[in-house]
C-alpha positions in Angstrom: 30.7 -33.7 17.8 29.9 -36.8 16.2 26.5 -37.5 14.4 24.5 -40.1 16.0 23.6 -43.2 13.5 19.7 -42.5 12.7 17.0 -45.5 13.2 14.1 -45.4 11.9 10.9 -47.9 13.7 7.4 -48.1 11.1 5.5 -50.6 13.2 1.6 -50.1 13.2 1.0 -50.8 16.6 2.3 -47.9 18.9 3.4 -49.7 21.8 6.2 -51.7 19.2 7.3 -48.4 18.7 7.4 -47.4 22.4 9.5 -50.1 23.6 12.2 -50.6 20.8 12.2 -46.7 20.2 13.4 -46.9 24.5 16.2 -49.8 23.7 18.1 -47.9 20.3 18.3 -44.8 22.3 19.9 -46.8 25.3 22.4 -47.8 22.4 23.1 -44.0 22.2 20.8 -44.2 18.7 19.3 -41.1 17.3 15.4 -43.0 16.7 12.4 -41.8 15.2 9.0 -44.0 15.2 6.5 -43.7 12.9 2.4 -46.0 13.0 1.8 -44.9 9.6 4.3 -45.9 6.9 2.9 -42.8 4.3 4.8 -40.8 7.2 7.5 -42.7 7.3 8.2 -42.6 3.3 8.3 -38.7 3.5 10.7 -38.5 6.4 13.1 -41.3 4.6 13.0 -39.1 1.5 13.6 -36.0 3.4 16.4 -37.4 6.0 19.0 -40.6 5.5 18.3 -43.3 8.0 21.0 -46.5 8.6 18.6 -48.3 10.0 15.1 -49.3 9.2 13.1 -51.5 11.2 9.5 -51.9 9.9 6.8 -54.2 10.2 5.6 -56.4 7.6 2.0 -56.4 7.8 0.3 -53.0 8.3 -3.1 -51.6 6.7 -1.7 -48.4 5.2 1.6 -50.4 3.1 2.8 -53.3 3.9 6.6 -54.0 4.5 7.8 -55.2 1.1 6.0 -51.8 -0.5 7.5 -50.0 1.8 11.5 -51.8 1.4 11.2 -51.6 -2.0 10.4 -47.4 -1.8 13.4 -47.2 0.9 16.0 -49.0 -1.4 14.9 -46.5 -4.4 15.2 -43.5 -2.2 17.8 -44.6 0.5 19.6 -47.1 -1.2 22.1 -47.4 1.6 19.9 -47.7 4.7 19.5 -51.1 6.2 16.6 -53.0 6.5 15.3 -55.2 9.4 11.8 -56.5 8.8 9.7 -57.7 11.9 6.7 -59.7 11.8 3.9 -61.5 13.6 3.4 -63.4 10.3 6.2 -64.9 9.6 6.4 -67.3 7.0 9.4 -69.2 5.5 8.3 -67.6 1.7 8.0 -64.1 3.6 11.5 -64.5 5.1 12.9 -65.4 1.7 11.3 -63.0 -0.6 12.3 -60.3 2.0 16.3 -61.2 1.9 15.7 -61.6 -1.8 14.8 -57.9 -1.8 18.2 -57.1 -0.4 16.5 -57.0 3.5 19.3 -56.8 5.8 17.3 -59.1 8.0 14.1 -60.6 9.2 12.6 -61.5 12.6 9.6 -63.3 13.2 7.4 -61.7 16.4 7.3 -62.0 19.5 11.7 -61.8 19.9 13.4 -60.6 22.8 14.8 -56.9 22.7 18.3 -58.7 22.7 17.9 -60.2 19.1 17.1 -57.4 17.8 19.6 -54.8 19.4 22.2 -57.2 18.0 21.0 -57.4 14.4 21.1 -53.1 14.9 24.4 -53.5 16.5 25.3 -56.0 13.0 23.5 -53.6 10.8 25.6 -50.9 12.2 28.5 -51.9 11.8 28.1 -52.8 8.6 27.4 -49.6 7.3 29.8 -47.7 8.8 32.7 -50.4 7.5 31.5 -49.8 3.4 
């Protein structure tokens, strides 16, 4: 049986969580949400994700912290950074990071399943 490709959503606000974690498992996604990104850290050191989709701004961490944890410990899982925030400086210090990709809030569910959908197939062609 094949594995499933692993997603991981950090967002802060629960109902984020809800309706992306509903659209990756319609892709046939193995997904796993998380509202607090100490949580999150500890699974992505414990299990390798492909995907990461976090928020930027949260109280615990924000985004960048957390990014900049994932590529230490899971240096090959993507990451897609959402935001309500969005500013051009964000965007750029983000892909400067090595973020797969950003998206600014509020997108439709469509963007984002095909930067996944991107992301994916990436990773499983290197």
């Amino acid at each position: 049986m094949e594995e499933k490709n692993r997603v991981m959503v950090l967002d802060d606000e629960p109902i984020v969580c809800e309706r992306l974690r509903s659209m990756l498992e319609k892709m046939d996604l193995e997904v796993e949400t998380f509202v607090e990104p100490g949580k999150a850290i500890k699974r992505i050191v414990e299990t390798p994700f492909q995907v990461l989709i976090t928020d930027l701004k949260m109280k615990e961490l924000d985004g960048i912290e957390v990014v900049k944890i994932t590529q230490r410990v899971s240096p090959q899982t993507k990451v897609i950074m959402i935001t309500g925030f969005a500013t051009v400086e964000k965007a750029k210090q983000a892909l400067q990071m090595g973020v797969f990709d950003f998206i600014a809030k509020p997108f439709k569910l469509s963007q984002l399943r095909d930067l996944v959908a991107k992301a994916l197939n990436l990773s499983a062609s290197t």
